[in-house]
Short mmCIF file of the C-alpha atoms (twelve columns), coordinates in Angstrom:
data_MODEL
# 
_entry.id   MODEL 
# 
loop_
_atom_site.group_PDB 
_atom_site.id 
_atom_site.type_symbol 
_atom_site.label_atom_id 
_atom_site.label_alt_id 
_atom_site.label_comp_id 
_atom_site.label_asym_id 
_atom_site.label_seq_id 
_atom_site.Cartn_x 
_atom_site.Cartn_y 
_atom_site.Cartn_z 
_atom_site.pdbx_PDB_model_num 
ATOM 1   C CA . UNK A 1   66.685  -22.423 89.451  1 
ATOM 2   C CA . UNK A 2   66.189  -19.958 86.100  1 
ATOM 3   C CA . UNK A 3   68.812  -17.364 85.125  1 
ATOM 4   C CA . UNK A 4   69.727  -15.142 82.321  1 
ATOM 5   C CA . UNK A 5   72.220  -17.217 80.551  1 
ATOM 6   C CA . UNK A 6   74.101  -15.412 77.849  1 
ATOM 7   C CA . UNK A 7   74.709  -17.532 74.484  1 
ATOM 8   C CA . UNK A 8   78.636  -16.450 73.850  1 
ATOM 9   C CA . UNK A 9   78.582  -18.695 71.375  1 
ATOM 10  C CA . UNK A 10  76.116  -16.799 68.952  1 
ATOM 11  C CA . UNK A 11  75.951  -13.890 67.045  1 
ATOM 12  C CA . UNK A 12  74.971  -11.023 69.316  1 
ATOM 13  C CA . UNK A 13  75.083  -12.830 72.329  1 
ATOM 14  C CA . UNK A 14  71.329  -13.348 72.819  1 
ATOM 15  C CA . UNK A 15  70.384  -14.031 76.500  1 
ATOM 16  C CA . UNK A 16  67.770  -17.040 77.004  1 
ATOM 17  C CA . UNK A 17  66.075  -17.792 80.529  1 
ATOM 18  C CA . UNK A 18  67.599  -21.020 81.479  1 
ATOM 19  C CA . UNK A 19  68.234  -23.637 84.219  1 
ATOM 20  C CA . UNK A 20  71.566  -22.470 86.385  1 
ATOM 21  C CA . UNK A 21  72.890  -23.878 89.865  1 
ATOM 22  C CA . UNK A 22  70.886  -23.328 93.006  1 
ATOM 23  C CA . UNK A 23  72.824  -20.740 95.074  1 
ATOM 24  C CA . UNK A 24  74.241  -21.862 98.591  1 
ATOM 25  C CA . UNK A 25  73.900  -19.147 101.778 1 
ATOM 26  C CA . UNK A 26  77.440  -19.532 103.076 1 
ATOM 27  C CA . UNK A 27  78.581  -18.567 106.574 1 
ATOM 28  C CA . UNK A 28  77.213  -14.796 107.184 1 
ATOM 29  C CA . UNK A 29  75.389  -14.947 103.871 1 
ATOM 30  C CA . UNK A 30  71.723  -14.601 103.255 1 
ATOM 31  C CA . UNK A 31  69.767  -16.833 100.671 1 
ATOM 32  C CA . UNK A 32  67.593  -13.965 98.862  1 
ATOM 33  C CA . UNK A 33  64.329  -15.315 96.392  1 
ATOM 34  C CA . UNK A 34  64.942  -12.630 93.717  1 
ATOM 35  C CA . UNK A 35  61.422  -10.464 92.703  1 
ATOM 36  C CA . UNK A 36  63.391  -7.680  90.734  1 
ATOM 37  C CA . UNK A 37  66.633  -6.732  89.408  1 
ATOM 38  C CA . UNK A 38  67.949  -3.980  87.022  1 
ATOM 39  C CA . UNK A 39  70.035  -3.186  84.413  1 
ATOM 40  C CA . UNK A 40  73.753  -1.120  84.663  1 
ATOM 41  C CA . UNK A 41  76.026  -0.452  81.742  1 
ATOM 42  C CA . UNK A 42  78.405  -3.216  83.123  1 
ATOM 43  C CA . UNK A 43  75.737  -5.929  82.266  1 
ATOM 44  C CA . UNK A 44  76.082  -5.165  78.233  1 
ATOM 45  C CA . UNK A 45  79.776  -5.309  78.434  1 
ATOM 46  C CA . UNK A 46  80.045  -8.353  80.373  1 
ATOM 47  C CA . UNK A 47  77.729  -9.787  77.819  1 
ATOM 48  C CA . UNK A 48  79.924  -8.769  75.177  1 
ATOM 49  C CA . UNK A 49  82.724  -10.631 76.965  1 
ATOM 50  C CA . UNK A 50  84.613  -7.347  77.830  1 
ATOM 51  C CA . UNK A 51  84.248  -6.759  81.612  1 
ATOM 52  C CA . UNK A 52  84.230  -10.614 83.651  1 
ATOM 53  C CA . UNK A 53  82.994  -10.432 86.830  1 
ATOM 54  C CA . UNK A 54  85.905  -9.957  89.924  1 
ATOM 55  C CA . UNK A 55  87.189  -13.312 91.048  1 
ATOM 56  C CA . UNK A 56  84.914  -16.034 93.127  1 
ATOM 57  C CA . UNK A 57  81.495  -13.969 91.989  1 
ATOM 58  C CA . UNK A 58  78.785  -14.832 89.971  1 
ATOM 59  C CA . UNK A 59  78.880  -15.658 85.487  1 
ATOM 60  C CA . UNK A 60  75.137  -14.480 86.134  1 
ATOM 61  C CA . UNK A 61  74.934  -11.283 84.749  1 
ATOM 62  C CA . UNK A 62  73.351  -8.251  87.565  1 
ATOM 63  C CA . UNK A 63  74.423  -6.213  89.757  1 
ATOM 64  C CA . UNK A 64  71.547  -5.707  92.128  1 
ATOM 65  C CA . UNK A 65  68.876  -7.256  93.416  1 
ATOM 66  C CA . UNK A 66  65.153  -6.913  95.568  1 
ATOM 67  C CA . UNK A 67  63.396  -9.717  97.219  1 
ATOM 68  C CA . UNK A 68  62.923  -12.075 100.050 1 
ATOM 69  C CA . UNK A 69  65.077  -14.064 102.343 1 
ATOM 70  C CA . UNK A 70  64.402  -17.483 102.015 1 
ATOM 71  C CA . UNK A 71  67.478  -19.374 104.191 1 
ATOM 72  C CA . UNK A 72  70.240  -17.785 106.613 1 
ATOM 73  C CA . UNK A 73  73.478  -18.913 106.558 1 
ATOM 74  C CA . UNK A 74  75.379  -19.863 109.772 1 
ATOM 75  C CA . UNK A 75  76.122  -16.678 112.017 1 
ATOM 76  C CA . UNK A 76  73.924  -14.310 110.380 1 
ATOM 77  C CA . UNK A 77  71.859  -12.264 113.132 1 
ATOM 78  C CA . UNK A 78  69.742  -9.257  112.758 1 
ATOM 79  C CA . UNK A 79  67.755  -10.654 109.341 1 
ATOM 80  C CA . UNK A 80  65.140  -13.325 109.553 1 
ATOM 81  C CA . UNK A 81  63.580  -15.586 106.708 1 
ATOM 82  C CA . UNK A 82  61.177  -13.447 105.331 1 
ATOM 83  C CA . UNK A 83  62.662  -9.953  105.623 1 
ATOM 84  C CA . UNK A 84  62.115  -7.594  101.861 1 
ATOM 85  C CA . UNK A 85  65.636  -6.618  101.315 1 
ATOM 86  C CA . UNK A 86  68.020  -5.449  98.403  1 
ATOM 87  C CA . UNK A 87  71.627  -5.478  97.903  1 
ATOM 88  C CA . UNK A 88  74.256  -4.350  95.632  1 
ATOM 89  C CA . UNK A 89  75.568  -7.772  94.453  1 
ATOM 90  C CA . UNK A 90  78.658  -8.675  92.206  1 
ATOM 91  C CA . UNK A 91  77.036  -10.766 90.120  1 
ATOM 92  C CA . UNK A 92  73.885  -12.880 90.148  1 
ATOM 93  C CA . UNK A 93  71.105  -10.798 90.011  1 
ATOM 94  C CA . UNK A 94  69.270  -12.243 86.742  1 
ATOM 95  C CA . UNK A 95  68.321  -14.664 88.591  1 
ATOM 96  C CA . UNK A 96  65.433  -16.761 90.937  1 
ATOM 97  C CA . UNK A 97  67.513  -16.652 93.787  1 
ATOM 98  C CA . UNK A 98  71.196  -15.445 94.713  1 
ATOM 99  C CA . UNK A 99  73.317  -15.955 98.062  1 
ATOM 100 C CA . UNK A 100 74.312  -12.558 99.657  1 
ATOM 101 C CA . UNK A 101 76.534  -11.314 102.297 1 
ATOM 102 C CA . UNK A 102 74.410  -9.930  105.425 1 
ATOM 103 C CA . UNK A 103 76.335  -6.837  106.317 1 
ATOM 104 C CA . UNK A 104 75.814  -4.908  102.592 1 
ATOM 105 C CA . UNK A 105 71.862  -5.957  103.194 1 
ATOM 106 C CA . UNK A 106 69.169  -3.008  103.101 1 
ATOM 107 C CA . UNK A 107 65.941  -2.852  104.087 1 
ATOM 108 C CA . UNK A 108 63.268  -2.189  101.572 1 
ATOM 109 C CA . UNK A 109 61.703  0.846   102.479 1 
ATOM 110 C CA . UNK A 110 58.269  1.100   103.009 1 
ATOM 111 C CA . UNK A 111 55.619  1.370   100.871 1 
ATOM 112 C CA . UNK A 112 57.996  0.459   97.997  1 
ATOM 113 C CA . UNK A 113 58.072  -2.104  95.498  1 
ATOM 114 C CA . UNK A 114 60.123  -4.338  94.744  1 
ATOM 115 C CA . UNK A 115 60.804  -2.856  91.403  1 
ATOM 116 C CA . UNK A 116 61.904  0.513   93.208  1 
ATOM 117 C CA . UNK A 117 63.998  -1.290  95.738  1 
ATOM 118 C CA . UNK A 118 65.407  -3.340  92.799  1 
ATOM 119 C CA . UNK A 119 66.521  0.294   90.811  1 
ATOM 120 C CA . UNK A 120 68.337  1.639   94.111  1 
ATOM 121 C CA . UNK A 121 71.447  0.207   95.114  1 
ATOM 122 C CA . UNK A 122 73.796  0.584   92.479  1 
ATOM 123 C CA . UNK A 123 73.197  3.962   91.339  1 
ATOM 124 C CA . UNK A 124 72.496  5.649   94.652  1 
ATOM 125 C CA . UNK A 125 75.944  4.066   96.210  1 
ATOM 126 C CA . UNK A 126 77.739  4.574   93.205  1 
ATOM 127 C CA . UNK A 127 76.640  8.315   93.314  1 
ATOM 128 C CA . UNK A 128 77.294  8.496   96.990  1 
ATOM 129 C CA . UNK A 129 80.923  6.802   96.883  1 
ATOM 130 C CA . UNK A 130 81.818  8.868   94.478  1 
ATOM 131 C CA . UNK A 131 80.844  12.609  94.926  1 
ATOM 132 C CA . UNK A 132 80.928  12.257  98.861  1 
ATOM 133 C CA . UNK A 133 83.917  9.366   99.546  1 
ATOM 134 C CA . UNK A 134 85.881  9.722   97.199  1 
ATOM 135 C CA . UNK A 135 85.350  13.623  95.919  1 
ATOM 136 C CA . UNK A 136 85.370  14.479  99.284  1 
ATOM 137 C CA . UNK A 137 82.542  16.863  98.582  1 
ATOM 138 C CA . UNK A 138 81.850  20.245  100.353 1 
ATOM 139 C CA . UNK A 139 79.169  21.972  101.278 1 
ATOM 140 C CA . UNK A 140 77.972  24.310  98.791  1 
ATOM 141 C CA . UNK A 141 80.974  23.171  96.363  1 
ATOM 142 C CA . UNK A 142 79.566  23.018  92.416  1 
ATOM 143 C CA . UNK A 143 79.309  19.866  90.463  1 
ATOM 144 C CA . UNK A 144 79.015  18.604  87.212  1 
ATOM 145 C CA . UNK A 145 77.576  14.967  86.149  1 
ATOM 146 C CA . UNK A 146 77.441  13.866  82.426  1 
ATOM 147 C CA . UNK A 147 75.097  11.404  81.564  1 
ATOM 148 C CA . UNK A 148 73.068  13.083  83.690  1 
ATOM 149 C CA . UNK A 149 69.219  11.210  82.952  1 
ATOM 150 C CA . UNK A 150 70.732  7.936   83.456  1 
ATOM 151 C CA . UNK A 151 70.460  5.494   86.708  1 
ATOM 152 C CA . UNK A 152 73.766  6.659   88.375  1 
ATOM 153 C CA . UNK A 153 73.261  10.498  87.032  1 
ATOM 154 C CA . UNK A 154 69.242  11.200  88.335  1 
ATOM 155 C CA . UNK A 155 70.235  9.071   91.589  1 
ATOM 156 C CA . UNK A 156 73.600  12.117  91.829  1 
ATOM 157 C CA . UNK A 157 70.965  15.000  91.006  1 
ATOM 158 C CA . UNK A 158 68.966  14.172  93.604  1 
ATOM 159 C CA . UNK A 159 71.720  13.569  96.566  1 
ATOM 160 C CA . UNK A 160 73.355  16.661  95.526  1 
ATOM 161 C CA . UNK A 161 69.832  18.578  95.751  1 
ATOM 162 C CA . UNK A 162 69.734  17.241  98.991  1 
ATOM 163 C CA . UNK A 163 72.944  18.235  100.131 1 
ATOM 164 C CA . UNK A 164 72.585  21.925  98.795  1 
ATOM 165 C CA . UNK A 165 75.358  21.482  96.232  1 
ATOM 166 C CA . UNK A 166 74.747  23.217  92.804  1 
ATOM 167 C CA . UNK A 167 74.362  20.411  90.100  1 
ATOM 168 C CA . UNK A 168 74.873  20.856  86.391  1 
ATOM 169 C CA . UNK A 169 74.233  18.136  83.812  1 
ATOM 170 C CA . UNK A 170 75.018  16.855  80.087  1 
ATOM 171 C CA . UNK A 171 72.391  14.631  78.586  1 
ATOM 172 C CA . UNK A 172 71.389  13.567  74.982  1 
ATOM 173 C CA . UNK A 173 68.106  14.865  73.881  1 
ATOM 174 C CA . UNK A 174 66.398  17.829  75.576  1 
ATOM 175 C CA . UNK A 175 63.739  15.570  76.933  1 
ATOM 176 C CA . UNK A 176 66.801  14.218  79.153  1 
ATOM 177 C CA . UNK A 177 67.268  17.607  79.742  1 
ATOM 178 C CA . UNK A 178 64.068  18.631  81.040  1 
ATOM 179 C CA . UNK A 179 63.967  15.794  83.409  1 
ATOM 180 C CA . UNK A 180 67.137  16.417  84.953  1 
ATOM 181 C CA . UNK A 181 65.997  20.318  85.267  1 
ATOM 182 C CA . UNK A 182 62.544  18.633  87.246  1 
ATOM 183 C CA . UNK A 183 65.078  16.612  89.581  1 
ATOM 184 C CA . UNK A 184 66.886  19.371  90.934  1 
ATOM 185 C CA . UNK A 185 70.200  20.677  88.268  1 
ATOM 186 C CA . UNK A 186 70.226  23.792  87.947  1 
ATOM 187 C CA . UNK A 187 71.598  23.637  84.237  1 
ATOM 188 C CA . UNK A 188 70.987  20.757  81.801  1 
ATOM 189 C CA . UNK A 189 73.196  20.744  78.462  1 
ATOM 190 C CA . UNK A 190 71.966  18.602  75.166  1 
ATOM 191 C CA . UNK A 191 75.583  17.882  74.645  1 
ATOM 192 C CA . UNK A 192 74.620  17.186  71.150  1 
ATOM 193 C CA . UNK A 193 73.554  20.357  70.500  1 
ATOM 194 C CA . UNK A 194 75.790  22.521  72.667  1 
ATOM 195 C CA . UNK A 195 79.172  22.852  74.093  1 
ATOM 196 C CA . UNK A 196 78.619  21.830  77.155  1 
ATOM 197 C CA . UNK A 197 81.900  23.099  79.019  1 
ATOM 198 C CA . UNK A 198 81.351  27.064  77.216  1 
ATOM 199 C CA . UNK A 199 77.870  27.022  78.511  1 
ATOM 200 C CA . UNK A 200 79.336  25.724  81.746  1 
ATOM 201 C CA . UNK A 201 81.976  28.733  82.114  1 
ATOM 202 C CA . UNK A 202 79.745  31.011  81.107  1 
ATOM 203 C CA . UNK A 203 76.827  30.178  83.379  1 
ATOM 204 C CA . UNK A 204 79.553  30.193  86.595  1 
ATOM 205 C CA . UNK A 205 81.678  33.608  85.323  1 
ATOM 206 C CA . UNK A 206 84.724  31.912  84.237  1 
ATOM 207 C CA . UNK A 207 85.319  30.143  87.608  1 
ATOM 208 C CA . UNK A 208 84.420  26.263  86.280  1 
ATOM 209 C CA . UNK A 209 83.502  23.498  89.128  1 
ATOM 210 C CA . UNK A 210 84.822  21.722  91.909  1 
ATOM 211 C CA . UNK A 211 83.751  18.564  91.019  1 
ATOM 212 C CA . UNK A 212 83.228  16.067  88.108  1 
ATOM 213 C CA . UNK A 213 81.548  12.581  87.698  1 
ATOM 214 C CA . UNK A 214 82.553  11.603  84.337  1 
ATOM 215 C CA . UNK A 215 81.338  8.511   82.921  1 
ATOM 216 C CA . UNK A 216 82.530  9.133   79.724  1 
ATOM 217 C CA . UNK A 217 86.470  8.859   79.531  1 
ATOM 218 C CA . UNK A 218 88.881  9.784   76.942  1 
ATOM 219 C CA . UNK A 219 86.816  11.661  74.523  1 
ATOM 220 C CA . UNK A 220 85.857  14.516  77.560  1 
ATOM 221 C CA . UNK A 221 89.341  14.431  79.584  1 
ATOM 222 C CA . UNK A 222 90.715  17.684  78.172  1 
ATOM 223 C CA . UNK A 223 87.651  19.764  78.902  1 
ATOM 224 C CA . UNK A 224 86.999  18.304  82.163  1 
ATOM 225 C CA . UNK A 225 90.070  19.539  83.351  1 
ATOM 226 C CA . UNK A 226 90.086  23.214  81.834  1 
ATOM 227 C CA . UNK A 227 86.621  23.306  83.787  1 
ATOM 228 C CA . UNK A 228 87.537  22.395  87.007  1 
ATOM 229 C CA . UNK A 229 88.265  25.026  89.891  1 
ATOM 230 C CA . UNK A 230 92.006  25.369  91.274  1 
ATOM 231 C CA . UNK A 231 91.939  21.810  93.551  1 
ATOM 232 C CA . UNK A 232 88.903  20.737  91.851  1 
ATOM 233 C CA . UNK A 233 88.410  17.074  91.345  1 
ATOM 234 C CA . UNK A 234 87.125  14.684  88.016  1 
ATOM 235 C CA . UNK A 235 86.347  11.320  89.434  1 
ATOM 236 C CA . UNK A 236 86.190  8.725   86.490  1 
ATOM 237 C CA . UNK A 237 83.777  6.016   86.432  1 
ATOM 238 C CA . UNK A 238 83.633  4.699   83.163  1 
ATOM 239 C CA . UNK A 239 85.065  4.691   79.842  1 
ATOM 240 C CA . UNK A 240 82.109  5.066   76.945  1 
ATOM 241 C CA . UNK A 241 84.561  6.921   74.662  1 
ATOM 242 C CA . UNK A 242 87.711  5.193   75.492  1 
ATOM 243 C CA . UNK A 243 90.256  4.789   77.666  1 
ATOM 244 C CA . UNK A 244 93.499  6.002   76.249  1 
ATOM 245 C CA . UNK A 245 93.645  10.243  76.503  1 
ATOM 246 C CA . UNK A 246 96.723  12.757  76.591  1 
ATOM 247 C CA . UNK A 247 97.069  14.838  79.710  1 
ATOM 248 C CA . UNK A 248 99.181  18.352  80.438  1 
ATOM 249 C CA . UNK A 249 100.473 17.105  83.872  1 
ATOM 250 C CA . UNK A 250 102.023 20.766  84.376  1 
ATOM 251 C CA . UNK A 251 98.074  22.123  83.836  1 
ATOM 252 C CA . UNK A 252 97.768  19.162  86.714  1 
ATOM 253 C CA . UNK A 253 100.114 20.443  88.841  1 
ATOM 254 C CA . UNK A 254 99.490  23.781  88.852  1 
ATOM 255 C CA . UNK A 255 95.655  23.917  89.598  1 
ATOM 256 C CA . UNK A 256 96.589  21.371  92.280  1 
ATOM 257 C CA . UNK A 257 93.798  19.003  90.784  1 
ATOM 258 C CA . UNK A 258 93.009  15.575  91.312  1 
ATOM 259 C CA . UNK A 259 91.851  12.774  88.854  1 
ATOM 260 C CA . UNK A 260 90.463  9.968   90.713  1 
ATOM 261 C CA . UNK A 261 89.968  6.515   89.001  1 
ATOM 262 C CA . UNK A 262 86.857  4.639   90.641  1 
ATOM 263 C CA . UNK A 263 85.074  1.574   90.264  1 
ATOM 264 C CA . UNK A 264 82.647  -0.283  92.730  1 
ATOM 265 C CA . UNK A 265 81.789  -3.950  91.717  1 
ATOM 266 C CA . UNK A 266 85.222  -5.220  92.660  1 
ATOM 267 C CA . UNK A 267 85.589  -3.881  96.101  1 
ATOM 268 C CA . UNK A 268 85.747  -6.218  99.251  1 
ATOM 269 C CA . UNK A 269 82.592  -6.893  100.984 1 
ATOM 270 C CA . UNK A 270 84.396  -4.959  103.981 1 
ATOM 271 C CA . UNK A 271 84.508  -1.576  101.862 1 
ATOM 272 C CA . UNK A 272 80.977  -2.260  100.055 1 
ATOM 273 C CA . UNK A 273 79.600  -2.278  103.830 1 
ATOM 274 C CA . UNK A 274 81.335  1.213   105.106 1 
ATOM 275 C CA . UNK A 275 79.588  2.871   102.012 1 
ATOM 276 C CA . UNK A 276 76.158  1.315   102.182 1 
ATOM 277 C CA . UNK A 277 75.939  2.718   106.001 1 
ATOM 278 C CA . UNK A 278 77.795  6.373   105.358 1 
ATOM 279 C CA . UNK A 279 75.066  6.053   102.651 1 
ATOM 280 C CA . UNK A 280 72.172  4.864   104.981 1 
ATOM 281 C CA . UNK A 281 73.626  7.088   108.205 1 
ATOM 282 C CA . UNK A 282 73.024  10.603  105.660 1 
ATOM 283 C CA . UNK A 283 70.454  9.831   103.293 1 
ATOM 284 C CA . UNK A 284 68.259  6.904   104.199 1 
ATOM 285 C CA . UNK A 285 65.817  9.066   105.608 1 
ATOM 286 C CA . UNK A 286 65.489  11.542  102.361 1 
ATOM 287 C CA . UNK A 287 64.830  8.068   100.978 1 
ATOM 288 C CA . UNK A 288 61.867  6.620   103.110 1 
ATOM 289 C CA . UNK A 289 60.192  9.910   103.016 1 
ATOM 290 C CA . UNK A 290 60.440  10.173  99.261  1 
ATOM 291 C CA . UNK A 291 62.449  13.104  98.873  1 
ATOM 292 C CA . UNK A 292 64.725  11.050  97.032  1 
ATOM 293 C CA . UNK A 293 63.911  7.906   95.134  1 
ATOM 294 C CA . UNK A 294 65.154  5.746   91.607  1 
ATOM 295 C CA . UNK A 295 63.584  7.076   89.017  1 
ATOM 296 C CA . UNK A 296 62.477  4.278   86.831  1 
ATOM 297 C CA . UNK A 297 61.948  4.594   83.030  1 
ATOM 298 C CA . UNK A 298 60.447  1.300   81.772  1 
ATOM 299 C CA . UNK A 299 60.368  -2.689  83.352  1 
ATOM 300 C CA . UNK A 300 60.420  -5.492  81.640  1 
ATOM 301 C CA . UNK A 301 59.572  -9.321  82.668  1 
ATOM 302 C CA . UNK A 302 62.801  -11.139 83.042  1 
ATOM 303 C CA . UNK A 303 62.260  -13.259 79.728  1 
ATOM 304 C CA . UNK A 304 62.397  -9.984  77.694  1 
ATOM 305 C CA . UNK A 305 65.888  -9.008  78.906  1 
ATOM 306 C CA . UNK A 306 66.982  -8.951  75.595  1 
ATOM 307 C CA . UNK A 307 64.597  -6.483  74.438  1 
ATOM 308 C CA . UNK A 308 65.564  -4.126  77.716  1 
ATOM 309 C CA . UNK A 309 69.473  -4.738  76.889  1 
ATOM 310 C CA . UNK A 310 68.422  -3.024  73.946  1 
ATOM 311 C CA . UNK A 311 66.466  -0.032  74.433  1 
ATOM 312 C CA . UNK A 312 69.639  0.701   76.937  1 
ATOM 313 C CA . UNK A 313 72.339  -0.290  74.392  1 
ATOM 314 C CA . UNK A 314 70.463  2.430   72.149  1 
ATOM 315 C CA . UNK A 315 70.877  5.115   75.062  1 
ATOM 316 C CA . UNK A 316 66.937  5.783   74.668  1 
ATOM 317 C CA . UNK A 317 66.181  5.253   78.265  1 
ATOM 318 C CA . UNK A 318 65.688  8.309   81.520  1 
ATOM 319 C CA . UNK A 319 66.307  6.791   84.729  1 
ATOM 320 C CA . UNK A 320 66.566  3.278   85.601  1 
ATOM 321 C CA . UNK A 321 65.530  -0.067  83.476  1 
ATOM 322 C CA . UNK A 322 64.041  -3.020  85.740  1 
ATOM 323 C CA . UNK A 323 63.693  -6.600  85.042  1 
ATOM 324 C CA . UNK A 324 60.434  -8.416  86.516  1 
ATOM 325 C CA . UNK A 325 61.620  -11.795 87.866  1 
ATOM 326 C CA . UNK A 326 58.676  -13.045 89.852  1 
ATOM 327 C CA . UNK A 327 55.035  -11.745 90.601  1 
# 
């Protein structure tokens, strides 16, 4: 088959579309023909050789997928050859084709394409996980999600709209900004232009949030924490700025908050399942009505995944960035 190959042995690592190994559907795995896939921040820095994929999963870079099942693998029930499906994956989703375990399958909802179902799974679980899992959000409790116009931050707008939790939102340009305000946050920061945790305190009287998704790491620690409620939570999903920062653990302590370290591609299948049907059980339905749905801000065809690597790497894009595999 043809897959993204990245050329480690060249100056920028320049991806090429190249011959690979033919996936195998193992026992309760599905053999998926891929027709879309999509970029996530974890693609460029396993390109760059600084995030390998977890042991026993794919060198092919992509971390979801949309398409067809073409074989079944031995015990697999409740899927048959020909199904549209898409599936968080741990690798493999540049790619023709790519095996996948049955029980983290989803349906493609529809009336979608396979470009929208390709833009969904990572950034609506990863959202989900996150604020509702792990956060253990509330009803009505307040939030606050940087990088809020990309993939994982319009998917967390729009579950939080849905749930009725307040949602407020850093992003770099004010055209960011504006979208996020059309998605549902009821405050957008340019964090360029603005201190983002002043106009936070003063928008909420002094009394901060109860939750943070923070995908930015060392360089917002500090003011994450003097902005969350007594008990609030910062969950911590990636480290753009860095990963080394100083905390006051007696600040800790006494506002009883938690800091919650988080990542998704590396969990067992078993824990990958519970989420994608806590997800499906409470929001699947927002989804197939359209309440709720990727927001998708350019696709390329597979062959230009350089060029799309790119316009990401240079933080210009709102929403989600497909690759076209097959017609």
């Amino acid at each position: 088959m043809k897959a993204i190959l990245v050329q480690s042995e060249q100056e920028g690592y320049p991806l090429v579309w190249g011959d690979a190994p033919e996936p195998v559907a193992g026992p309760g795995e599905v053999l998926v023909d891929i027709y879309a896939t999509a970029l996530n921040r974890a693609d460029l820095m396993q390109r760059a050789g600084k995030y390998p994929p977890p042991p026993g999963a794919s060198e092919i870079l992509g971390l979801e997928m949309a398409g067809v099942i073409s074989a079944l693998g031995e015990g697999v029930s409740g899927w048959q050859v020909g199904d549209r499906v898409c599936a968080l994956l741990p690798g493999g989703g540049y790619a023709e084709r790519v095996s996948v375990p049955a029980a983290v399958l989803m349906p493609v909802p529809a009336g979608w394409s396979f470009e929208q179902a390709a833009a969904m799974p990572e950034v609506f679980l990863t959202a989900f996980v996150n604020l509702f899992m792990e956060a253990g959000l509330q009803e009505g409790e307040t939030v606050l999600v940087h990088g809020g116009a990309s993939g994982v931050g319009t998917a967390a707008i729009q579950l939080l709209r849905e749930a009725g939790n307040p949602v407020f939102v850093t992003a770099g340009t004010d055209e960011k900004t504006a979208r996020c305000l059309e998605l549902g946050a009821e405050l957008a920061i340019n964090y360029k232009t603005d201190d983002f945790a002043a106009r936070i305190m003063a928008h909420t009287g002094g009394q901060g949030v109860d939750v943070i998704l923070d995908m930015v790491g060392a360089a917002y620690l500090e003011r994450n924490l003097r902005l969350l409620k007594t008990r609030g939570r910062l969950v911590i999903i990636s480290t753009l700025s860095g990963s080394k920062a100083e905390i006051d653990l007696r600040y800790l302590m006494g506002r009883r908050l938690r800091v919650i370290g988080s990542v998704l591609r590396a969990r067992p299948v078993e824990e990958k399942t519970v989420i994608k049907e806590q997800f499906m059980a409470r929001f699947w339905p927002a989804l197939e009505s359209g309440q709720i749905q990727p927001v998708i801000d350019s696709v390329f065809p597979i062959e230009q995944a350089n060029e799309a690597h790119q316009r990401m790497a240079e933080n210009r894009n709102i929403g989600k960035i497909v690759l076209k595999v097959r017609k």
